[in-house]
C-alpha positions in Angstrom: 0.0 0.0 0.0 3.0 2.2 0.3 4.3 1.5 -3.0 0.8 2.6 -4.4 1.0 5.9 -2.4 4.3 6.3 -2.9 3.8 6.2 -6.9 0.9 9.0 -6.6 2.7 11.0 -5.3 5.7 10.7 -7.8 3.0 11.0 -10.3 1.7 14.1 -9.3 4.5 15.8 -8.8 5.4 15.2 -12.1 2.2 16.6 -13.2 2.4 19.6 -11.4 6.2 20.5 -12.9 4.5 20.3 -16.3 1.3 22.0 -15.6 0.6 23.1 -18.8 1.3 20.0 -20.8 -1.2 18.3 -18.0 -3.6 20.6 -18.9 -3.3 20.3 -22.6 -3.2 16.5 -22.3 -6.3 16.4 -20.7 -8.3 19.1 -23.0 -9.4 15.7 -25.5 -10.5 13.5 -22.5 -12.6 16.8 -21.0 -14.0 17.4 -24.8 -15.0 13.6 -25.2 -16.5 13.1 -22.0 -18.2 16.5 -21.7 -20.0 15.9 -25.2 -21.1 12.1 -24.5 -22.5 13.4 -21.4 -24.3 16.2 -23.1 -25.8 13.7 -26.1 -26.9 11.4 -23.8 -28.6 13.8 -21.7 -30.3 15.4 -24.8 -31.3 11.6 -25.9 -32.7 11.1 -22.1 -34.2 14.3 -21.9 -36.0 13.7 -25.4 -37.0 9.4 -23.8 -38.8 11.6 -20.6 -40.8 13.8 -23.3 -41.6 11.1 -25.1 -43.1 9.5 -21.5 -44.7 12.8 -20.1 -46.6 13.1 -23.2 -47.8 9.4 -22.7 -49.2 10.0 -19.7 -50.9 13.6 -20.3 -52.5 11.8 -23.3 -53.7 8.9 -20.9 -53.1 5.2 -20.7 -53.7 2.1 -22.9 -54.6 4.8 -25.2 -56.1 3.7 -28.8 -56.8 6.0 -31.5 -59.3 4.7 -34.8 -59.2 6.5 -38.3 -60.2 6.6 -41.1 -58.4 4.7 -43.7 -58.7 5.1 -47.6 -61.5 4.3 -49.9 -61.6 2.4 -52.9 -64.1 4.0 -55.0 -64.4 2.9 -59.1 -60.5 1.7 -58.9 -59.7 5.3 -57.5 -58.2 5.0 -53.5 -58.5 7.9 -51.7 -55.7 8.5 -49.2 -55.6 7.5 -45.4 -57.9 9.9 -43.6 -59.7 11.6 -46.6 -62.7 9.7 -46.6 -65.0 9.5 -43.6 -65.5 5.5 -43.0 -66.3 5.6 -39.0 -69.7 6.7 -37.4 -70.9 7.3 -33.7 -72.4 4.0 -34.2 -69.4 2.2 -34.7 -67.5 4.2 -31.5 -70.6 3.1 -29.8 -70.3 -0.8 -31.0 -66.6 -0.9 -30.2 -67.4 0.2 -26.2 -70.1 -2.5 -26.2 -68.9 -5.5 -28.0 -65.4 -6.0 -27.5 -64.5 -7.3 -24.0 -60.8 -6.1 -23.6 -61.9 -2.0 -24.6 -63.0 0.1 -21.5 -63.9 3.2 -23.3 -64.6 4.6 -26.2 -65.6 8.0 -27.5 -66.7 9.3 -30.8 -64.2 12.8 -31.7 -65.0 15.7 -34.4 -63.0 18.6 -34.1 -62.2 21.8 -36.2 -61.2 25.8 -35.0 -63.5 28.0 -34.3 -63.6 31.7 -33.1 -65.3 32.1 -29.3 -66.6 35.0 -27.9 -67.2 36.0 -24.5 -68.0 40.0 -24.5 -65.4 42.3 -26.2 -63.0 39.1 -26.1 -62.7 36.5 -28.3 -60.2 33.5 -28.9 -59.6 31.1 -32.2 -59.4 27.8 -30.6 -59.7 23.8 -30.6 -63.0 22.6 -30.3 -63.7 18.6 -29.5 -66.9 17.0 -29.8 -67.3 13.9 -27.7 -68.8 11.7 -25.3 -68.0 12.0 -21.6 -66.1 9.1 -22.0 -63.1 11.3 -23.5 -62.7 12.7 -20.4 -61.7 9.3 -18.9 -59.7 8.5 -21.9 -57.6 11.8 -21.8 -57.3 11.4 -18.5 -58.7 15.0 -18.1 -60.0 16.3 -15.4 -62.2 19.0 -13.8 -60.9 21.9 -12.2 -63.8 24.2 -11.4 -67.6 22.9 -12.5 -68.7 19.7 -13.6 -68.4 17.4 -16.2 -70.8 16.9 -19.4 -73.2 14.2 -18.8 -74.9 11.4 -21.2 -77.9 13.0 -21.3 -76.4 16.7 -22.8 -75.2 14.5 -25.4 -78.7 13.0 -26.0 -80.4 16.1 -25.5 -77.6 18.3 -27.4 -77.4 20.5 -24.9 -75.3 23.7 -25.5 -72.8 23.0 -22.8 -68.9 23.9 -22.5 -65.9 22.7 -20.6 -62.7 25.2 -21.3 -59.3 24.5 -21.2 -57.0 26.7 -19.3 -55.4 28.8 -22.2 -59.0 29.9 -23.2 -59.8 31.1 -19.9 -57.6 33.0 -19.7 -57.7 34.9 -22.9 -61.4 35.3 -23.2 -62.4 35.6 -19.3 -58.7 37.0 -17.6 -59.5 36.7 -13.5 -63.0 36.5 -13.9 -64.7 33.2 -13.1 -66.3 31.7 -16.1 -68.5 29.1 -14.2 -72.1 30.0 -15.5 -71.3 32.6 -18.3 -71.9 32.1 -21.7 -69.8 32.3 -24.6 -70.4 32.7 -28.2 -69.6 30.0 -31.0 -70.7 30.8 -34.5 -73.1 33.1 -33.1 -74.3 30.0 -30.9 -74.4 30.8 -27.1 -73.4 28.1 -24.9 -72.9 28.1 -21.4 -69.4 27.5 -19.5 -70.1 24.4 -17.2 -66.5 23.4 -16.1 -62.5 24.1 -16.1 -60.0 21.7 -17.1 -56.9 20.9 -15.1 -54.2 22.4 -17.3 -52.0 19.9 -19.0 -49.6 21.9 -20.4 -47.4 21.5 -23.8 -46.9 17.9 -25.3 -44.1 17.2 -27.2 -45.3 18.6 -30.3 -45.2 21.9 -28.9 -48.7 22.2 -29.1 -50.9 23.6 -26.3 -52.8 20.9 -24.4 -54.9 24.0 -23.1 -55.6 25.4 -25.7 -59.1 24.0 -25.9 -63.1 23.4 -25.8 -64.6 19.8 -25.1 -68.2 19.7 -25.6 -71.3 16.8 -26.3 -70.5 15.9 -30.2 -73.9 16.1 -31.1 -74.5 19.4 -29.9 -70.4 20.3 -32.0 -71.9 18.4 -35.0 -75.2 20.3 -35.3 -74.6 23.9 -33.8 -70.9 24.4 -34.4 -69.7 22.5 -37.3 -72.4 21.9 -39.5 -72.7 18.3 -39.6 -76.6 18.4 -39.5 -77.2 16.9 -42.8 -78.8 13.6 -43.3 -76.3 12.3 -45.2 -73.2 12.7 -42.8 -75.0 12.9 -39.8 -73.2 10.1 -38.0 -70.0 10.6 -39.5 -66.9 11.2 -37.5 -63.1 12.5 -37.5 -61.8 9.8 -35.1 -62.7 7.3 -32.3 -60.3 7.2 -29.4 -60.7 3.7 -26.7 -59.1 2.7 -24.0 -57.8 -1.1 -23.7 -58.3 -2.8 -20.3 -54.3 -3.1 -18.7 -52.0 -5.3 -20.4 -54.7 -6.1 -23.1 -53.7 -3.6 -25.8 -53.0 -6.0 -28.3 -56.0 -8.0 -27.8 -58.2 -5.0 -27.8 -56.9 -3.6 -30.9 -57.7 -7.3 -33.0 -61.1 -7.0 -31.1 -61.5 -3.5 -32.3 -60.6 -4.1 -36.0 -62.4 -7.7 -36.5 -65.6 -5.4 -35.2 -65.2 -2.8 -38.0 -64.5 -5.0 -40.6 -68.0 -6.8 -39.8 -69.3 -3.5 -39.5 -68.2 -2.0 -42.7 -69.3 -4.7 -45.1 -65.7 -5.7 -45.7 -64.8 -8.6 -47.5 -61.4 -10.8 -46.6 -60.0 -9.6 -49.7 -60.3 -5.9 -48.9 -58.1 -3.9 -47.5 -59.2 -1.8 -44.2 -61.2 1.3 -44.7 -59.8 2.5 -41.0 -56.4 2.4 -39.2 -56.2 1.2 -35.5 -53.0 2.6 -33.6 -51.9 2.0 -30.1 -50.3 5.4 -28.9 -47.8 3.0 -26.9 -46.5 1.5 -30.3 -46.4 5.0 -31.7 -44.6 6.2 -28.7 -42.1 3.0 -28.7 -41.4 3.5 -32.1 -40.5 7.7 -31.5 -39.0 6.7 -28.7 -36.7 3.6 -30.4 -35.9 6.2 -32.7 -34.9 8.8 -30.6 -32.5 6.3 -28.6 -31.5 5.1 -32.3 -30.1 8.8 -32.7 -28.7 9.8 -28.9 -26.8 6.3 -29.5 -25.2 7.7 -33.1 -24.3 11.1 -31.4 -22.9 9.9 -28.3 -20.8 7.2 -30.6 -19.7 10.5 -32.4 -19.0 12.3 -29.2 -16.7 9.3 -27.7 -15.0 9.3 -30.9 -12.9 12.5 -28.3 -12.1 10.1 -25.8 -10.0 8.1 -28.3 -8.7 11.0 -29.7 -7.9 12.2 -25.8 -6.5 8.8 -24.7 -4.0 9.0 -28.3 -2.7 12.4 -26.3 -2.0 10.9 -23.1 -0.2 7.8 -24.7 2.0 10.5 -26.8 2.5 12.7 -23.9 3.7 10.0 -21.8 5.9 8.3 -24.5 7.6 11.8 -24.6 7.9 11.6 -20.9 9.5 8.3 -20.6 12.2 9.5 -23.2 12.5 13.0 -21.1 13.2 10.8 -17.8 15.4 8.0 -18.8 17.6 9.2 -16.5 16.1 9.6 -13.0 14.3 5.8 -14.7 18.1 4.2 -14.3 18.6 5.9 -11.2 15.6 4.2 -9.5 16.8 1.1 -11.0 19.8 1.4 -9.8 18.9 1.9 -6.1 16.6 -0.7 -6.4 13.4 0.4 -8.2 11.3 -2.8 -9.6 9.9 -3.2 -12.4 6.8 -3.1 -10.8 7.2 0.6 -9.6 8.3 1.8 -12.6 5.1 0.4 -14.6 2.6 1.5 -11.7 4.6 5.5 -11.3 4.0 6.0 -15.2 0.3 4.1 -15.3 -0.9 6.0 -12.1 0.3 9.4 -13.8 -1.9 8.3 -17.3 -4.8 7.4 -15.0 -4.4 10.8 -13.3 -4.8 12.9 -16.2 -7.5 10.4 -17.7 -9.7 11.0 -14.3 -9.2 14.5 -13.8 -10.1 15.4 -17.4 -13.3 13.0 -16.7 -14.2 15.2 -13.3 -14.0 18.4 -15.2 -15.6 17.0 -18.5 -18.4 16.0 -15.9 -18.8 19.2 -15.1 -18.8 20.5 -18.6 -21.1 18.2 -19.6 -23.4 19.1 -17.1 -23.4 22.9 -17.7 -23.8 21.9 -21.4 -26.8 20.2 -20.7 -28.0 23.0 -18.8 -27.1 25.3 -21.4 -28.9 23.1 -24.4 -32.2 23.3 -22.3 -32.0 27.1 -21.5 -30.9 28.5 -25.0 -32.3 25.8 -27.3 -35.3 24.9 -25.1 -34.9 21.1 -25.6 -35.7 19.0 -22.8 -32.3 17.5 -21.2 -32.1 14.9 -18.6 -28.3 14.1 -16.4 -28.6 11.0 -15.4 -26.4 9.0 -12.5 -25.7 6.4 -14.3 -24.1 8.0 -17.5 -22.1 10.5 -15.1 -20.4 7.0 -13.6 -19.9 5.6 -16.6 -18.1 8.6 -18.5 -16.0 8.4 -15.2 -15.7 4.7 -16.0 -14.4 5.2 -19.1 -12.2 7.8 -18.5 -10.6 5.6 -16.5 -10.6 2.9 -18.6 -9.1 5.3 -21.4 -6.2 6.4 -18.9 -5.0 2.0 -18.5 -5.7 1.1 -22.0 -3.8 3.9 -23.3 -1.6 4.9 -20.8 -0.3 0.9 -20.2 2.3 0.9 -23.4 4.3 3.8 -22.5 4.2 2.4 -18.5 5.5 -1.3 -19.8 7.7 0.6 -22.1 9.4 2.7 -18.9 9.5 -0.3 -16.9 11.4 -2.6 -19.2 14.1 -0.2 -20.2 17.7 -1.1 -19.6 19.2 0.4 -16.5 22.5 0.7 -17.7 21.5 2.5 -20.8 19.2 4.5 -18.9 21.8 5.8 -16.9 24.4 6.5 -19.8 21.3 8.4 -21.5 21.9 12.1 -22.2 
């Protein structure tokens, strides 16, 4: 244990005679680990996005629409013909065992007004069922109930954003806003939700009974596309995602008329699946920067190994003179590696911390989510380490075996 001691400090006093070589030395090692620390905080940070939106979106989340239509040979494309009906949102909550949920959606913008204010806006027609679905809940009022849709009642909920740009610190319980010149009255609040990863306001919103959107707001009182909707969103019973999406598509190919030769005239997509796949991706390309970003630490560890050659060849001398007084080989090899691991270590502490201020610094200017995790701060340590051995063993060996009496006779 002496011996070891003994070596760190030979080491570092060797160090500190050539400070600026030290420093110099270390500059690729800070760079490399400072950068992989940085990627795979921007990679971690873009995983966590990928998870908040998940759960502001809701769970077990499954989203139906419309697919393309083959009319006369001609196929329209996905989403340009309108295949699904309340009925068949209606059919899919009652007939297939492993869905929870489901809720018919039409949506389009709007202009509201509430008094001198008004607001362009998101407005979702639905059954109450969304709300479960979204996961969205009720700050101030109460809910939409089965029977406004029924009735089509001319009833509101209002997101955050809306409230606060139509009715500032007034309280918008009971008042009645304007929506193509059709007044409806404010029933509820939503519990904001923030941004999702999109960027796009969650807030930013107006849920209401769909038959009361279809016939007063967005003109979808005609006979002929009466029970026509935008989208159907369900919600699969735990762990039966899979299932309930097979359920859900043998059910609208029955329902549709579809023969086995035909292709779908609707999509059905899990938002897990959608999220795995973004998120596969985004891993996919945090992996491909940080490989870039190592690509330093190499070019670092090539430093230290040239460094130290240079200072084996500098200190031949006092190398034979420890030899001679009885210096093993041992100590020689363990005095050079501990001064390579040195350098590689300190230039992984204060790459650490550069990485770490990068992070910071990508989330403040560029506004990207980052997340520093642990577990990639001990492996970039890890690896400096590792970089400071592999690279720093030759010239160690190299000092070690060398000839005493030609080190001494060495000029």
């Amino acid at each position: 244990m002496n011996k070891v001691f003994q070596s760190m400090r030979i080491a570092f006093r060797a160090l500190r005679v050539n400070k600026l070589r030290s420093a110099l030395t270390m500059l690729g090692i800070i760079i490399g680990v400072g950068a992989v620390i940085a990627m795979v905080s921007v990679g971690s940070g873009a995983t966590d996005r990928i998870h908040q939106q998940i759960a502001s979106i809701g769970s077990n989340v499954i989203i139906i629409q419309p697919g393309s239509q083959n009319t006369g040979g001609v196929k329209s494309g996905n989403g340009n013909s309108q295949t699904l009906t309340e009925d068949d949102a209606r059919a899919i909550a009652e007939e297939c065992p492993d869905v929870m949920y489901s809720s018919p959606i039409q949506q389009n913008q709007q202009q509201v007004v509430y008094g001198s204010n008004n607001w362009g806006t998101r407005i979702y027609g639905v059954s109450p069922d969304y709300l479960t679905i979204r996961d969205i809940r009720i700050e101030q009022g109460e809910p939409f109930t089965t029977e406004d849709v029924r009735s089509t009642n001319k009833v509101a909920l209002l997101g955050k954003t809306v409230v606060d740009n139509l009715f500032g610190g007034e309280d918008p319980i009971g008042k009645t806003i304007r929506i193509r010149k059709v007044p409806f009255t404010v029933v509820g609040t939503l519990v904001p939700k923030g941004q999702n990863s999109g960027g796009q306001d969650q807030d930013d919103m107006i849920v209401m009974p769909i038959t009361t959107a279809k016939k007063k707001v967005m003109g979808g009182g005609r006979a002929n596309n009466w029970q026509q909707i935008g989208q159907i969103m369900a919600q699969a019973r735990d762990g039966r995602n899979a299932n309930a999406m097979d359920e859900i598509e043998a059910l609208l190919r029955q329902r549709h008329r579809l023969q086995a030769t035909e292709d779908n005239d609707f999509q059905v997509r899990s938002l897990e699946e959608m999220a795995a796949a973004q998120e596969q991706a985004t891993q996919i390309m945090s992996l491909l920067l940080a490989s870039i970003a190592s690509v330093s630490l190499i070019v670092g560890g090539i430093g230290i190994m040239n460094i130290m050659l240079v200072s084996v060849t500098e200190r031949t001398k006092e190398i034979g003179l420890r030899q001679a007084v009885g210096a093993k080989t041992n100590d020689i090899l363990s005095q050079f590696l501990v001064e390579a691991v040195s350098l590689s270590l300190l230039g992984g502490c204060l790459g650490i911390a550069m990485g770490v201020l990068a992070s910071f610094g990508i989330s403040y200017f560029a506004g990207w989510n980052t997340l520093v995790s642990l577990p990639s701060i001990m492996a970039a340590f890890f690896f400096s380490a590792l970089v400071g051995v592999f690279f720093g063993f030759y010239p160690a060996r190299k000092a070690a075996l060398l000839d005493p009496i030609e080190a001494l006779r060495y000029e």
